[in-house]
Backbone bond lengths (Angstrom), bond angles and torsions (degrees), N, CA, C in turn:
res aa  C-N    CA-C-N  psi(-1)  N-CA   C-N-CA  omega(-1)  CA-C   N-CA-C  phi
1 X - - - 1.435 - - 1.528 107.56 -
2 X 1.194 124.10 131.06 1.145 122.57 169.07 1.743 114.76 -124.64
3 X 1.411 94.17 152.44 1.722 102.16 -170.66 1.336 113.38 -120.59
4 X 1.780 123.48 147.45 1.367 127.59 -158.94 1.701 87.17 -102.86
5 X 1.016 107.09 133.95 1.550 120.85 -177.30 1.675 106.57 -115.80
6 X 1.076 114.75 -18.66 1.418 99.76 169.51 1.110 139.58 -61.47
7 X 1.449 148.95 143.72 1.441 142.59 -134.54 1.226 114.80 4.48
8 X 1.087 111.80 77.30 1.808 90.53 164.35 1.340 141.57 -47.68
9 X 1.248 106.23 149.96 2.042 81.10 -163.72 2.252 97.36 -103.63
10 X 1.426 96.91 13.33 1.622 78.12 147.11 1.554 110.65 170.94
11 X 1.174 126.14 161.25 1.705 135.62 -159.25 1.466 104.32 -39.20
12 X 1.637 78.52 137.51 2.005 81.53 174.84 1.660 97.14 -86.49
13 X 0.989 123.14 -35.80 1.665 116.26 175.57 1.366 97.53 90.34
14 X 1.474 100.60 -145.62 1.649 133.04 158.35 1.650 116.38 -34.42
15 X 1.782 114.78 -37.32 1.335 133.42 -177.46 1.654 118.38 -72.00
16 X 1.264 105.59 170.67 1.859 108.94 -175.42 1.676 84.62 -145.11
17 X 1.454 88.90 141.98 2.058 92.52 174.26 1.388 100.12 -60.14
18 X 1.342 138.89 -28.98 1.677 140.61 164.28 1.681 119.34 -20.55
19 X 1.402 74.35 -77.99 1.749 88.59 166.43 1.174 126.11 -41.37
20 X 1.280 99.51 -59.72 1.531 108.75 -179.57 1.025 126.55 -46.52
21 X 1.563 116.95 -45.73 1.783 128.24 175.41 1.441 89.08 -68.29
22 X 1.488 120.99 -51.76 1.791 87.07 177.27 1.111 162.36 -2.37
23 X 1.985 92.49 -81.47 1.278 124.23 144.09 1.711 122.36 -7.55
24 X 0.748 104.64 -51.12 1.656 139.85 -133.04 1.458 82.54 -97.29
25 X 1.719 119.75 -62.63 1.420 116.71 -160.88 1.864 110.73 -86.48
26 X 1.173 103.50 -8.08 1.585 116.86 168.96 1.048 104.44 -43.61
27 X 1.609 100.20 127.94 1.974 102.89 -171.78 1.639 100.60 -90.30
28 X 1.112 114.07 3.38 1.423 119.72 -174.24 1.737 121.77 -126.48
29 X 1.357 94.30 20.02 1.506 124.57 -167.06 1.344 89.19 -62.91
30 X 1.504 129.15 156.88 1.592 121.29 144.27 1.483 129.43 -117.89
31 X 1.351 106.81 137.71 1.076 87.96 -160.79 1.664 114.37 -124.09
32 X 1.516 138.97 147.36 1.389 120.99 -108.02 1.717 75.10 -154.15
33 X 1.329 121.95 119.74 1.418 131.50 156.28 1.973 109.71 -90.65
34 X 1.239 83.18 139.56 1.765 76.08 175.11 1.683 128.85 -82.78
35 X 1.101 102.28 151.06 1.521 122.39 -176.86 1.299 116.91 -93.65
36 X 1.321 116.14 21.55 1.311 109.28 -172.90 1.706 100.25 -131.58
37 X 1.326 129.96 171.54 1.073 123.91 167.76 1.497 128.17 -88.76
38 X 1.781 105.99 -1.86 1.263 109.23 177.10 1.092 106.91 -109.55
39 X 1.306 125.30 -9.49 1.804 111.37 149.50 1.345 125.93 -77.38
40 X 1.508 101.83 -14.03 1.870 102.32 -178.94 1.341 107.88 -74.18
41 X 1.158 113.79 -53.00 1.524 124.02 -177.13 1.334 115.62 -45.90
42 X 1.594 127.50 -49.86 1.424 140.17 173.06 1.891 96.06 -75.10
43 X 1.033 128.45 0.63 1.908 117.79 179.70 2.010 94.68 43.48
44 X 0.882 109.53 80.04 1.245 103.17 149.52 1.728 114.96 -153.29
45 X 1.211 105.40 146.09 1.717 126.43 -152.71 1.913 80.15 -102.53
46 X 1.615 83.17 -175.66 1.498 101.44 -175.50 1.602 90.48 -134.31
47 X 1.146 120.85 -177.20 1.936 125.32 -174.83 1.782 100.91 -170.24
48 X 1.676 124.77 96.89 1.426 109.73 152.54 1.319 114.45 -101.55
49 X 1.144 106.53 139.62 1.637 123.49 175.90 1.296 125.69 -166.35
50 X 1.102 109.41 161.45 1.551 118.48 178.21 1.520 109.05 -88.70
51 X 1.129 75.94 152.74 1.972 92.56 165.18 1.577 123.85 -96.67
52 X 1.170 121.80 157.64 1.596 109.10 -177.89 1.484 107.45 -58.18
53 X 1.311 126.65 -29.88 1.486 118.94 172.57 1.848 124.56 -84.67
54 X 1.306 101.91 11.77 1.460 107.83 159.62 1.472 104.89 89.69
55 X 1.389 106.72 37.11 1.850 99.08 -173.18 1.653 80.26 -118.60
56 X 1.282 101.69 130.06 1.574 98.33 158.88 1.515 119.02 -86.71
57 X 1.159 142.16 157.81 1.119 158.43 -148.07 1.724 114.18 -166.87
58 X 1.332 116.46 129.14 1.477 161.82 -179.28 1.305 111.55 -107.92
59 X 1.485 95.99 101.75 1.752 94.01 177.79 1.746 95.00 -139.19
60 X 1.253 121.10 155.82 1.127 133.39 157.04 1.870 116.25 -125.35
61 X 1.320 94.02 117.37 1.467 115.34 175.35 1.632 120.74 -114.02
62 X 1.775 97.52 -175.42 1.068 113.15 167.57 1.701 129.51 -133.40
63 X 0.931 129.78 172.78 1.321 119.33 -168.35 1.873 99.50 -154.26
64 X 2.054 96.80 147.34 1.663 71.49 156.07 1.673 87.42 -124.33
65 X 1.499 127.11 39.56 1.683 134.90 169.86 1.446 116.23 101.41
66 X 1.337 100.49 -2.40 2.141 105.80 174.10 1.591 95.11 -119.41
67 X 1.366 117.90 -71.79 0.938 125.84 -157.32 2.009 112.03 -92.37
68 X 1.021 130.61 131.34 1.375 135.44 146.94 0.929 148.05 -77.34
69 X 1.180 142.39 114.87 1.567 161.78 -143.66 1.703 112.85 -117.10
70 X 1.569 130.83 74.82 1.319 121.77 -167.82 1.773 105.68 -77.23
71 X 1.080 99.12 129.72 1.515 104.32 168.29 1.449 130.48 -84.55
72 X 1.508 108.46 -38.02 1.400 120.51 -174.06 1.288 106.43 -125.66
73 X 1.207 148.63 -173.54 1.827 122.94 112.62 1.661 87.39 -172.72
74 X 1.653 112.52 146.46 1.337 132.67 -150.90 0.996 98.00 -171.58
75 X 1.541 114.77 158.84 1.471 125.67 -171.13 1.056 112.93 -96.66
76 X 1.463 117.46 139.20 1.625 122.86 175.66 1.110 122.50 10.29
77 X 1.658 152.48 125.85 1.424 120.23 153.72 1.938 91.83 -92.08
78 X 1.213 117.32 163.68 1.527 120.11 162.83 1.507 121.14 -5.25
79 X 1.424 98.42 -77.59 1.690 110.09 176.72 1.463 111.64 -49.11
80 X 1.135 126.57 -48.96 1.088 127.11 177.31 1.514 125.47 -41.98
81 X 1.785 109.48 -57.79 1.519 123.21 -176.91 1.532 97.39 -63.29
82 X 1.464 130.63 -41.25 1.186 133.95 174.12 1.639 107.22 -37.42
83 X 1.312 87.72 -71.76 1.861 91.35 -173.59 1.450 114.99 -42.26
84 X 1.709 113.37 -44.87 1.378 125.90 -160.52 1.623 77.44 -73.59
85 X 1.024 144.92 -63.24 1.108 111.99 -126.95 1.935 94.92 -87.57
86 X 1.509 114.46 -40.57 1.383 101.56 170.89 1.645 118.03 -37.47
87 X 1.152 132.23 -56.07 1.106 141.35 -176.85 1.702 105.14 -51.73
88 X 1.426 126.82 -40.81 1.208 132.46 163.75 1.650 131.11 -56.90
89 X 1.256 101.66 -39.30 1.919 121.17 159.92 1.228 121.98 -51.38
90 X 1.841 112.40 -34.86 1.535 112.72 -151.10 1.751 89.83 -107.49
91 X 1.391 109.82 -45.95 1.790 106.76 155.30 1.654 113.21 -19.22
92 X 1.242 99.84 -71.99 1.991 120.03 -154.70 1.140 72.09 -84.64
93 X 1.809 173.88 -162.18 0.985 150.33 4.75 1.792 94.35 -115.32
């Protein structure tokens, strides 16, 4: 997978583009098409995952299937690690 790093369109913060591809390579990542018609129209996905250093990460991108385009990406809020991690139980279970 490779990712377009030019302009980003917003603060890495707390984050490292590292992480981020992390995210990304998490075999247990989930990954979330939208349900709405104003995310379909714009094609952009959602991505939770961890990083090899254990930060989960929330990103919403784009793709046209080679290359990746991150739009957002931020760390877990609560609900989120919740989800990731239910979704992680029912995998391993």
């Amino acid at each position: 997978m490779e990712f377009d790093w030019n302009n980003p369109a917003f603060e890495l913060g707390s984050l490292t583009q590292r992480e981020i591809e992390e995210s990304f390579e998490d075999p247990f990542a989930v990954r979330l098409m939208p349900d709405t018609p104003r995310f379909g129209v714009q094609a952009r996905f959602f991505n939770l995952g961890m990083s090899a250093g254990g930060v989960g990460i929330y990103s919403v991108y784009r793709t046209n299937g080679r290359l990746v385009r991150v739009m957002l990406a931020r760390p877990f809020e609560p609900e989120e690690r919740f989800f990731y991690q239910r979704k992680l139980d029912q995998t391993l279970a």
